[in-house]
VEXDREN-2710 file (C-alpha; in Angstrom, 1 decimal):
% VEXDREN-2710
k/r/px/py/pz
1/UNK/389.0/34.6/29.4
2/UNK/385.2/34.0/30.7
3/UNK/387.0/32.2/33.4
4/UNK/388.5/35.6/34.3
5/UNK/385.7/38.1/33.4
6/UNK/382.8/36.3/35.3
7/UNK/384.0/36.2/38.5
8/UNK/384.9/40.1/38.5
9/UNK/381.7/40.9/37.5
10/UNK/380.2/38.8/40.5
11/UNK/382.3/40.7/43.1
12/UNK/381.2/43.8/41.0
13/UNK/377.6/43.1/41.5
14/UNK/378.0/41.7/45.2
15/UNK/379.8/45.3/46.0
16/UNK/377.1/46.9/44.1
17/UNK/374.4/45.5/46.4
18/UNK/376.1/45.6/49.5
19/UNK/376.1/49.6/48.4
20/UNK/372.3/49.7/47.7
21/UNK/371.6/47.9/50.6
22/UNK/373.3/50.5/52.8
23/UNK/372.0/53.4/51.0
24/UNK/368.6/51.6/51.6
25/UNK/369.2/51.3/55.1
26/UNK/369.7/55.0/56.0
27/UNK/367.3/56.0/53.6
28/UNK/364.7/53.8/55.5
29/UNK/366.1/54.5/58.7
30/UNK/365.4/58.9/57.6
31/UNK/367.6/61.8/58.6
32/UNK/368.4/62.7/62.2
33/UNK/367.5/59.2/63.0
34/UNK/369.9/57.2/64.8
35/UNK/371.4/53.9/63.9
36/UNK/371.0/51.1/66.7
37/UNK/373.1/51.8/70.3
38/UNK/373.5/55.3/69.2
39/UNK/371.5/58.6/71.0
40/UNK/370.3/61.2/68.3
41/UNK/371.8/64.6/69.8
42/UNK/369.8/66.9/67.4
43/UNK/365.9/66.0/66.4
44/UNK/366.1/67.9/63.2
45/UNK/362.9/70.4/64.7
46/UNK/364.0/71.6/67.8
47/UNK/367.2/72.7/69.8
48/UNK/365.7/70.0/72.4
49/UNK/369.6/69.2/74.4
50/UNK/371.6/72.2/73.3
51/UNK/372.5/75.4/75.2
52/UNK/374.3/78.1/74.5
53/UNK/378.1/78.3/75.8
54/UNK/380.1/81.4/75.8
55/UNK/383.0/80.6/73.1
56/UNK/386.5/79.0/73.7
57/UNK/385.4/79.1/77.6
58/UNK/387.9/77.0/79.9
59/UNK/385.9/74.1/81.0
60/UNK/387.7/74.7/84.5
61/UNK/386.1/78.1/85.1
62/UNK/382.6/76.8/84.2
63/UNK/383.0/73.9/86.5
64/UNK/383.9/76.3/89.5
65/UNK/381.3/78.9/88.6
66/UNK/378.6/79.0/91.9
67/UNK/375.3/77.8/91.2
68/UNK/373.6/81.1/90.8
69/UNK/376.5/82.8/88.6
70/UNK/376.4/79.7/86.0
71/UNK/372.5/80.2/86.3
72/UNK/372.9/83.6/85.4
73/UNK/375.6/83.3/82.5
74/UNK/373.5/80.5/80.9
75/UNK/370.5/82.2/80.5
76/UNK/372.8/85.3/78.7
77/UNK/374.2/82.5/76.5
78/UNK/370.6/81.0/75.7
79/UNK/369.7/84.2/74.5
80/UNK/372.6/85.1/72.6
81/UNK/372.0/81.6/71.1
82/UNK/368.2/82.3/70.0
83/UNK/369.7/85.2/68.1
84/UNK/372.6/83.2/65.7
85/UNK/371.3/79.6/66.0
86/UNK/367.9/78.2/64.3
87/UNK/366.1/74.6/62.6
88/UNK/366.0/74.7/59.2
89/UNK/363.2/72.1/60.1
90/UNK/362.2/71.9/56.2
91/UNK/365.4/70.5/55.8
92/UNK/365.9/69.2/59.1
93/UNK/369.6/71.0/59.5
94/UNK/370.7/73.1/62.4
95/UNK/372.3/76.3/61.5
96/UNK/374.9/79.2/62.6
97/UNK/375.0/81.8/61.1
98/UNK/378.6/82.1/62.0
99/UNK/378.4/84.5/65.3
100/UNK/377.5/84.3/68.8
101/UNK/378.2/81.9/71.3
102/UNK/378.9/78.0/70.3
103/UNK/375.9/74.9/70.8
104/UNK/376.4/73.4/73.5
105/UNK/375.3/69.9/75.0
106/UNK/373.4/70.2/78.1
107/UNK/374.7/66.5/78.9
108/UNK/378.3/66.8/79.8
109/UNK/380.2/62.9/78.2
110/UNK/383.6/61.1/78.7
111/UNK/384.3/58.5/76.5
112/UNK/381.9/58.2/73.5
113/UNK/381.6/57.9/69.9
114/UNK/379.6/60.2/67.9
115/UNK/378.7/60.8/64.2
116/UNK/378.0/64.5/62.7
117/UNK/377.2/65.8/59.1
118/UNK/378.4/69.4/58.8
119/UNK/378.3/71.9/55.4
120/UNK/380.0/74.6/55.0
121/UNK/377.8/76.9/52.7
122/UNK/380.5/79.6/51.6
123/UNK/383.8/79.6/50.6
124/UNK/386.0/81.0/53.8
125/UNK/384.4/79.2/56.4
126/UNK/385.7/78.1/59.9
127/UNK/383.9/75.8/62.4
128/UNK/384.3/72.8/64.6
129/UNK/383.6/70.1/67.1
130/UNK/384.7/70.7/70.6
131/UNK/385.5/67.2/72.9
132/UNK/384.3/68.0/76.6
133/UNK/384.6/71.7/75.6
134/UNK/387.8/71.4/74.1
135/UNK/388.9/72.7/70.6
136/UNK/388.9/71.2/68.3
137/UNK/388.2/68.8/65.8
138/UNK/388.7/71.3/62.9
139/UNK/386.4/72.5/60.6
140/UNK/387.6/75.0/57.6
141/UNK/388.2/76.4/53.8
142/UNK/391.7/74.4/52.7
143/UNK/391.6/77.5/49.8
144/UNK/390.7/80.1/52.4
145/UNK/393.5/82.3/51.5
146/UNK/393.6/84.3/54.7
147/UNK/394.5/80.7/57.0
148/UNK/397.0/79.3/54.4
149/UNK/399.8/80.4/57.0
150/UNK/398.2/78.0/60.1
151/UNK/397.8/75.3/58.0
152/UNK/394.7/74.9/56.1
153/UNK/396.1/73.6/53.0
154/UNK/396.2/70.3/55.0
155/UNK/392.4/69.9/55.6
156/UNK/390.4/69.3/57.8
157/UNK/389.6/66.5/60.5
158/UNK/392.5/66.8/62.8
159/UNK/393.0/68.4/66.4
160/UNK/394.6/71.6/65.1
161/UNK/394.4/73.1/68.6
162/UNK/397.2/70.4/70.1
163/UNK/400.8/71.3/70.9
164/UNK/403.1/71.3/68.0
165/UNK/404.6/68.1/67.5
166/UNK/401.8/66.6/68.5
167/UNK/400.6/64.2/65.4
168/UNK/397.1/64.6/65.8
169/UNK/397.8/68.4/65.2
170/UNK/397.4/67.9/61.4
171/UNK/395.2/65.0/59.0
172/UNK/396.3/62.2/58.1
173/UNK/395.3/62.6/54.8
174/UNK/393.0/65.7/53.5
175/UNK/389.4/64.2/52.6
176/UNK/387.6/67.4/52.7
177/UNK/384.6/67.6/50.1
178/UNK/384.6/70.9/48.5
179/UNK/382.8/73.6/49.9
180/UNK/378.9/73.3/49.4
181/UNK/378.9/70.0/49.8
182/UNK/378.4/68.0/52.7
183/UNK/381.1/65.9/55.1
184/UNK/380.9/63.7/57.9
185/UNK/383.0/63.1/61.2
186/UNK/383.3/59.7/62.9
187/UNK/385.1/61.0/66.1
188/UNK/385.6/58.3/68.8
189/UNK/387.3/59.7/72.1
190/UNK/388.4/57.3/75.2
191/UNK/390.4/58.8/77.8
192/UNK/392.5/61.7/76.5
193/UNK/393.0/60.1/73.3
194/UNK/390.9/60.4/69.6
195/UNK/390.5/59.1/66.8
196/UNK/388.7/61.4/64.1
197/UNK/387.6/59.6/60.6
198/UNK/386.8/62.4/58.0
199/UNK/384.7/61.2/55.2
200/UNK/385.6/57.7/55.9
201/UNK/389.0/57.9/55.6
202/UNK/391.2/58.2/59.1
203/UNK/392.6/61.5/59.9
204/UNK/393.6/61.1/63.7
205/UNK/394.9/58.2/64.5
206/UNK/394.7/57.4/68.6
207/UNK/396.1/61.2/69.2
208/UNK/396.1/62.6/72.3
209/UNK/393.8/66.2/73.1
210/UNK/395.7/68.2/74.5
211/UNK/394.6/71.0/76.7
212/UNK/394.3/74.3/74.9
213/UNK/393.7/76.3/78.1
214/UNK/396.8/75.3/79.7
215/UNK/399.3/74.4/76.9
216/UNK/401.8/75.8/78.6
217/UNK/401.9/73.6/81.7
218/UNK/400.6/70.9/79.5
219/UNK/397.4/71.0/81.9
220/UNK/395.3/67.6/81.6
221/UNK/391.3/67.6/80.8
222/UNK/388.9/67.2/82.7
223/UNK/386.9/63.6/82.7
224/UNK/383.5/64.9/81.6
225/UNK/382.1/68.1/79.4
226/UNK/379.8/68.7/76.3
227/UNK/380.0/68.7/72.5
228/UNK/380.1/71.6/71.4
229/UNK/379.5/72.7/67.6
230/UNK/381.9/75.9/66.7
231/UNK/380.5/79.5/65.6
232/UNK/383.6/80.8/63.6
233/UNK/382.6/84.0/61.4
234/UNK/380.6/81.7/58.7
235/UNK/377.4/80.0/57.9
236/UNK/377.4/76.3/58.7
237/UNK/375.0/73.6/59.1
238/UNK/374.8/70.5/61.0
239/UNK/372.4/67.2/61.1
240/UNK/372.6/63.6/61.7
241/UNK/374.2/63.8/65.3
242/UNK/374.6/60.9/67.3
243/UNK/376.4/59.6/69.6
244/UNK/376.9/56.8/72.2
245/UNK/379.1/56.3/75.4
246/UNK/382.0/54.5/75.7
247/UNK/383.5/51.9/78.5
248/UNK/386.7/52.1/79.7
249/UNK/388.4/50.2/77.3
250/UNK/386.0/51.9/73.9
251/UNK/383.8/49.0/74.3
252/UNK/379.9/50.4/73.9
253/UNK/378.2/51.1/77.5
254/UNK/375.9/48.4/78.4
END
């Protein structure tokens, strides 16, 4: 039986320290502080990289705006963002306070790989990440009774704006935290495809994003746009952004 006991308890304690060890590690390494390769998109003090965007705007029509009608419309949007976006630099967490336009990045990306911590502070919420300013990586309430009928029941961490049929249209499995606590996305996209893990578990598996602006002719999107963090109605919070681009074949840029 001590045969059988020990050697348990040594994987036990292995496991146990391989935990600490991580812990330690980002603990050390501080919040809004990005691991190694990676680009912090949010300095936990400042809006330093974000603009405001206009919500569920086609990419296409910003693209083919003229220089001095996109000049124009941006500074509206930075100033509608000033109104419903803040740092909670105390805690070093970036807040909506569920209206206005969405956060934008003023970098546009293509293939990339990017890590964000999001809490929703209420019950009812709604949010999400937008790839090259496309919904969505979904954010929202699986008990919000008034969204039971799109879905919601199934969680979040999937690419609810796709076509039906699509399988990246609903999670893989429903990893949600409950509400007042926080989550994290691991969302790698290269190409047109994603792969979305929720709270370490996968939830989109290699799916393609479809384009929401054009579902109807199964339009394709475009090589290059920013992340955008959702306004939907509700309070959330963001921090420990980061991300880093992608080579062709998902390998990190050099």
């Amino acid at each position: 039986m001590p045969q059988k006991v020990w050697p348990c308890l040594a994987i036990a304690v292995v496991v146990s320290a391989l935990n600490f060890s991580c812990t330690m590690f980002e603990q050390k390494r501080g919040p809004n502080t990005p691991p190694r390769g990676y680009t912090a998109l949010f300095d936990g003090k400042t809006m330093n990289g974000w603009m405001g965007r206009q919500g569920d705007i086609n990419p296409d029509v910003v693209h083919n705006m003229s220089p001095d009608e996109l000049e124009q419309k941006q500074a509206k949007w930075n100033t509608d963002r000033d109104k419903h976006w803040h740092v909670d630099v105390e805690k070093g967490e970036l807040v909506s306070d569920g209206h206005g336009v969405f956060l934008a990045t003023e970098k546009d990306y293509h293939n990339f790989e990017m890590w964000v911590d999001w809490l929703m502070v209420e019950h009812n919420g709604d949010s999400g990440i937008y790839l090259r300013g496309y919904p969505q990586v979904q954010i929202w309430d699986p008990d919000n009774p008034s969204v039971q009928k799109y879905g919601a029941a199934k969680g979040s961490g999937a690419l609810w704006n796709d076509y039906e049929g699509n399988p990246g249209k609903w999670p893989l499995v429903k990893a949600d935290n409950p509400v007042g606590q926080w989550n994290r996305f691991h969302i790698k996209m290269v190409g047109d495809k994603v792969w979305v893990w929720f709270n370490d578990k996968l939830t989109v598996d290699g799916s393609v994003l479809d384009n929401y602006f054009h579902l109807k002719d199964h339009g394709h999107i475009i090589d290059k746009g920013p992340i955008e963090l959702q306004t939907h109605g509700s309070e959330i919070r963001f921090r420990n952004i980061y991300v880093r681009e992608l080579e062709e074949d998902g390998t990190p840029m050099k």
